[in-house]
C-alpha positions in Angstrom: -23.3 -6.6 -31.1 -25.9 -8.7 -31.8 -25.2 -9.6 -35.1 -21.6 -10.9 -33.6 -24.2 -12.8 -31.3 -25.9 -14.6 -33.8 -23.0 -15.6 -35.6 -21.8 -18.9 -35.6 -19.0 -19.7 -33.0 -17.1 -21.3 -35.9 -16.3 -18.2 -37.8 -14.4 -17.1 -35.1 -11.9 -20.4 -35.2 -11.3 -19.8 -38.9 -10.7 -16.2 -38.6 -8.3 -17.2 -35.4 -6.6 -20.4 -37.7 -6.4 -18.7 -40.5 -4.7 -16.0 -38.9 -2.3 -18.1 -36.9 -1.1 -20.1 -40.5 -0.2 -16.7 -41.8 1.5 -16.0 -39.1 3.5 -19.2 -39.1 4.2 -19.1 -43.1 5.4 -15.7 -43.1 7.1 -15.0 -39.8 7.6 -18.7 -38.5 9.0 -19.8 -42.3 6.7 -23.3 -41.6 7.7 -26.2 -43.5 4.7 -26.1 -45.9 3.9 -24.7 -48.8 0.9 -23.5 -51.1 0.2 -26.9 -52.9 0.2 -28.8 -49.6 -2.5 -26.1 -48.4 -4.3 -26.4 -51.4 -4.5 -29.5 -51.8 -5.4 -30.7 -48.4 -8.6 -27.9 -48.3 -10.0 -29.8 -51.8 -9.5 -32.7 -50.5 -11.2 -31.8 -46.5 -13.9 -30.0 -48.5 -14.3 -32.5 -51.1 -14.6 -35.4 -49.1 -17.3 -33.4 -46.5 -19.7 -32.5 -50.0 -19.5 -36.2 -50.5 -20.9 -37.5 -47.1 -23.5 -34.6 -46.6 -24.6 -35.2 -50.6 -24.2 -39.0 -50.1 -26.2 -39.1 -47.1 -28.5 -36.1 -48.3 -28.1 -34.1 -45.4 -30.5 -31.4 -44.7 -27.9 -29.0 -44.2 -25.9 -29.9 -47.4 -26.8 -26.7 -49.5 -25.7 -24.4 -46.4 -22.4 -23.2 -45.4 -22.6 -24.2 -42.2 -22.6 -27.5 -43.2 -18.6 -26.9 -44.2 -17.5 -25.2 -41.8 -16.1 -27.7 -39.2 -14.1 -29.0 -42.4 -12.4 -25.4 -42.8 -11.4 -25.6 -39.6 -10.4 -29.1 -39.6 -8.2 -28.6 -42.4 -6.6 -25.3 -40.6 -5.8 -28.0 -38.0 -4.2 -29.9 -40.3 -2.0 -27.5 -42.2 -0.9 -26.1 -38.7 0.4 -29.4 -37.0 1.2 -31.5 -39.9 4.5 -31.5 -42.2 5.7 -33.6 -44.7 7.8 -34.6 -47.6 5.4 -34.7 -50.4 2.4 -33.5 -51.5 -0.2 -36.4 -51.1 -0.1 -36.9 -47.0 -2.1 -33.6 -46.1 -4.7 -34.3 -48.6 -4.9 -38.2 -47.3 -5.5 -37.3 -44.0 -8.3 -34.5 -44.7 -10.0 -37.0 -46.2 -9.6 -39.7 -43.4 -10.2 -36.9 -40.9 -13.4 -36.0 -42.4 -14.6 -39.8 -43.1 -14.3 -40.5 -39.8 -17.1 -38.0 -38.7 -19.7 -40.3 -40.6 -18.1 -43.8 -40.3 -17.3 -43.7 -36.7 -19.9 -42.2 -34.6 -21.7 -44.4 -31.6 -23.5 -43.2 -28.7 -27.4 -43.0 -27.6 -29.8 -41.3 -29.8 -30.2 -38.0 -28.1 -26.5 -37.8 -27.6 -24.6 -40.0 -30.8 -21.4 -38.0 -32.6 -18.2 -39.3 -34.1 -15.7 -40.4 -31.7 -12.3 -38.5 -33.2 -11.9 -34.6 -33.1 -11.0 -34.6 -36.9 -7.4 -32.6 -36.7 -6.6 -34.7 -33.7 -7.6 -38.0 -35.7 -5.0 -36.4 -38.3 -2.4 -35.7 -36.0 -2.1 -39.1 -34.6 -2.2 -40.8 -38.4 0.5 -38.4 -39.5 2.7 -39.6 -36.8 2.0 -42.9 -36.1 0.5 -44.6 -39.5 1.6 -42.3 -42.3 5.5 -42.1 -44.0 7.3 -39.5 -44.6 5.1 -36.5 -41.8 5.9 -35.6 -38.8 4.2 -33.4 -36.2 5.4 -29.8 -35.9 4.0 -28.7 -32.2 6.4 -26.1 -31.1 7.2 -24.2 -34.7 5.5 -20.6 -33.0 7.8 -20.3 -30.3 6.4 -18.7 -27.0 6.1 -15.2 -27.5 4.1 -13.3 -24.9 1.8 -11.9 -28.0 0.9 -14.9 -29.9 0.0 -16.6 -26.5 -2.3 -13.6 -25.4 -4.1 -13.6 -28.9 -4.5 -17.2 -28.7 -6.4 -16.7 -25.5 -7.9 -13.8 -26.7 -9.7 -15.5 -29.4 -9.8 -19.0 -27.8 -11.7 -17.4 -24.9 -14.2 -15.7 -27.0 -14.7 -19.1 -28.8 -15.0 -21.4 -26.2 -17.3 -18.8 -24.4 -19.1 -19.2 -27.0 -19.6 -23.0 -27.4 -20.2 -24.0 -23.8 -16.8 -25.3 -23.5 -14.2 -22.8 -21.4 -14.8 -25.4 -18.2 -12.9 -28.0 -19.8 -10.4 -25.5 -21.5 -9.5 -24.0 -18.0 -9.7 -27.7 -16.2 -6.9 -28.3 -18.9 -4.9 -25.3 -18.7 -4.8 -25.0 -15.0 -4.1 -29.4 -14.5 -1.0 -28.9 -17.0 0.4 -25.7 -15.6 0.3 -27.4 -12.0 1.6 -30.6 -13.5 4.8 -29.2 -15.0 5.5 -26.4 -11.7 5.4 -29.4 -9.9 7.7 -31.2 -12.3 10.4 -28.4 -12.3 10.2 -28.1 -8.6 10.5 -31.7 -7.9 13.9 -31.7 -10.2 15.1 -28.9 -7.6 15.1 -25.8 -10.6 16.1 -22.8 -8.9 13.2 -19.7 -10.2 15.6 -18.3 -12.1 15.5 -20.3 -14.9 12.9 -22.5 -13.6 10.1 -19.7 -13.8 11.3 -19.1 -17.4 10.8 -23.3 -18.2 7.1 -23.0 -17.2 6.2 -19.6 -19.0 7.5 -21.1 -21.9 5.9 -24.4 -22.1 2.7 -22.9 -20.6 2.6 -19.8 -23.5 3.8 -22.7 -26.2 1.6 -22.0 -29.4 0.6 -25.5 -29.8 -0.2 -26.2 -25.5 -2.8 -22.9 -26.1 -4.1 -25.0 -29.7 -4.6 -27.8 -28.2 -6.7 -26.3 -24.9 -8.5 -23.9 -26.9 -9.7 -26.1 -30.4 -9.0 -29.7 -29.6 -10.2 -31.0 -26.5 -12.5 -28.3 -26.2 -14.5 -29.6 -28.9 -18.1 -29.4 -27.8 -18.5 -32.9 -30.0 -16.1 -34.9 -28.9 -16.0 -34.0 -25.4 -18.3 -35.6 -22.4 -20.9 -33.6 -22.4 -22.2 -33.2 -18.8 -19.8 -30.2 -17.2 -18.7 -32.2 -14.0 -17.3 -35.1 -16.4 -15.8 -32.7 -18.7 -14.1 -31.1 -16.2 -12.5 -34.9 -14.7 -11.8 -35.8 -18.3 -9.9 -32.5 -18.9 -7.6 -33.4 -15.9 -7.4 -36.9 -16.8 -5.9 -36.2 -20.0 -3.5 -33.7 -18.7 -2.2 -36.1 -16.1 -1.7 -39.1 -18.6 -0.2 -36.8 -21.5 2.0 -35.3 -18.6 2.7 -38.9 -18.2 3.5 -40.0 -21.1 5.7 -37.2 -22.0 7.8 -36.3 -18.8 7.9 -39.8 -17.1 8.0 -42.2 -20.2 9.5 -39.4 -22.1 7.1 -40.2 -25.5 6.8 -37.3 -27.8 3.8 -35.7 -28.9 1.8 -36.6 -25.0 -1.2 -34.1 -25.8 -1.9 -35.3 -29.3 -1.6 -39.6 -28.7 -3.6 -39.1 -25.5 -6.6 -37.2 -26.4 -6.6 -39.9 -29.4 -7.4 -42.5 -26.9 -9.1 -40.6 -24.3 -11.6 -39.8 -26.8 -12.6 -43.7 -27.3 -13.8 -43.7 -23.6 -16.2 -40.3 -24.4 -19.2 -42.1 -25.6 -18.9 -44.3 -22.4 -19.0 -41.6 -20.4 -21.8 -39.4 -22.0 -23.7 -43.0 -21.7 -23.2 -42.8 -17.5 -23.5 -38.9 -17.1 -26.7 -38.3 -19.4 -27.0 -34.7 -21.1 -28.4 -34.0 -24.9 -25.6 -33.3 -27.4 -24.2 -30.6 -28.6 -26.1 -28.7 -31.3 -24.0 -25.9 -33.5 -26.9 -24.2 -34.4 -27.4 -23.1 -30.7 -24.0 -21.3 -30.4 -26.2 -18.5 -33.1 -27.7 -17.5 -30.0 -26.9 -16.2 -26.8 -26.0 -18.5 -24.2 -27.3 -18.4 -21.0 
């Protein structure tokens, strides 16, 4: 148990998103294949060695220093599809940049703005030709929704972060009851519409290892817990009263501009990785 303890939080998101792309690719049948996957882990890797070797990070020789690009990529490879065989790797590389070119806030609490795979999410469907987002390709099986909580739990345990991951969960599950109740659905197959959308495989993603991101998320625990709600409402928003696609994605894009703003009113130190190797208190 302790060794488990001391291990980076991270590990646990790449044995969960690794696991969940297998899943998709053999018993989903994504859209994807082997040289997209390939190619857009060189490039997310590639381009991350560059900036910590550029910059001569202290941290460049260790694999910590690599991990948030694994991940990253998973991100990538899960949410993104496309026609040909240069868009995944474009947008690892644009998703990693962004962690060194954008970053602002004060000293004891400056990070880059963009949760990378959300960054690449947004680009793949608003800027780049020929992708598309693929949110909903898991279905809403009752097992691959309790293993995403399984292993999102543990992780956001973990890192600090379950507050805003509940806030979130909890603000859209009201939000779309009170949706199907205000359009008069009768429980049976109203109840059905709301397990679905709630146990969706990207909804669980998206709580779990988006906007739970402990560096790209407000990070006093009062804020994070308004911001969580405030996303959900506008996303809601966006995708049941203007009826735009992909609400959670283009929403925590923007949202995420106004973080730095608020970690500058509600003052806390940033978020370290190399505390989640031991145990929180």
């Amino acid at each position: 148990m302790n060794v488990l303890k001391q291990l980076d939080a991270r590990w646990f998101q790449i044995l969960f998103l690794s696991s969940f792309l297998l899943l998709g690719a053999v018993a989903r049948d994504f859209a994807l294949t082997l040289p997209q996957i390939a190619a857009c882990f060189a490039s997310g890797l590639s381009t991350q060695a560059l900036w910590q070797w550029g910059l001569r990070l202290p941290g460049r020789r260790q694999w910590g220093a690599y991990l948030s690009a694994i991940i990253s990529c998973f991100g990538i490879c899960i949410l993104v599809r496309s026609q040909n065989l240069w868009a995944h790797p474009l947008l690892a590389c644009v998703a990693m940049s962004s962690k060194y070119l954008l970053r602002v806030g004060r000293a004891d609490c400056k990070s880059h703005v963009f949760n990378p795979a959300n960054l690449a999410a947004f680009a793949a469907w608003a800027w780049t030709s020929g992708t598309w987002l693929s949110p909903g390709q898991w279905g809403a099986s009752s097992l691959t929704a309790l293993w995403f909580v399984a292993l999102g739990g543990l992780v956001t345990q973990r890192i600090s972060r379950w507050d805003v991951s509940l806030s979130f969960l909890g603000s859209w599950a009201v939000l779309l009851a009170a949706r199907l109740i205000w359009l008069d659905y009768a429980w049976d197959p109203g109840a059905a519409i709301w397990v679905q959308q709630m146990s969706n495989g990207a909804t669980l993603l998206f709580a779990f290892f988006m906007i739970s991101d402990p560096m790209t998320t407000p990070q006093h625990r009062a804020a994070r817990m308004a911001y969580a709600f405030s996303v959900a409402l506008a996303a809601f928003v966006w995708q049941f009263v203007l009826f735009r696609p992909h609400g959670l994605i283009v929403v925590l894009f923007y949202a995420s501009c106004l973080v730095p703003a608020i970690n500058y009113v509600f003052r806390r130190p940033r978020f370290e990785w190399q505390r989640t190797a031991l145990p929180l208190n």
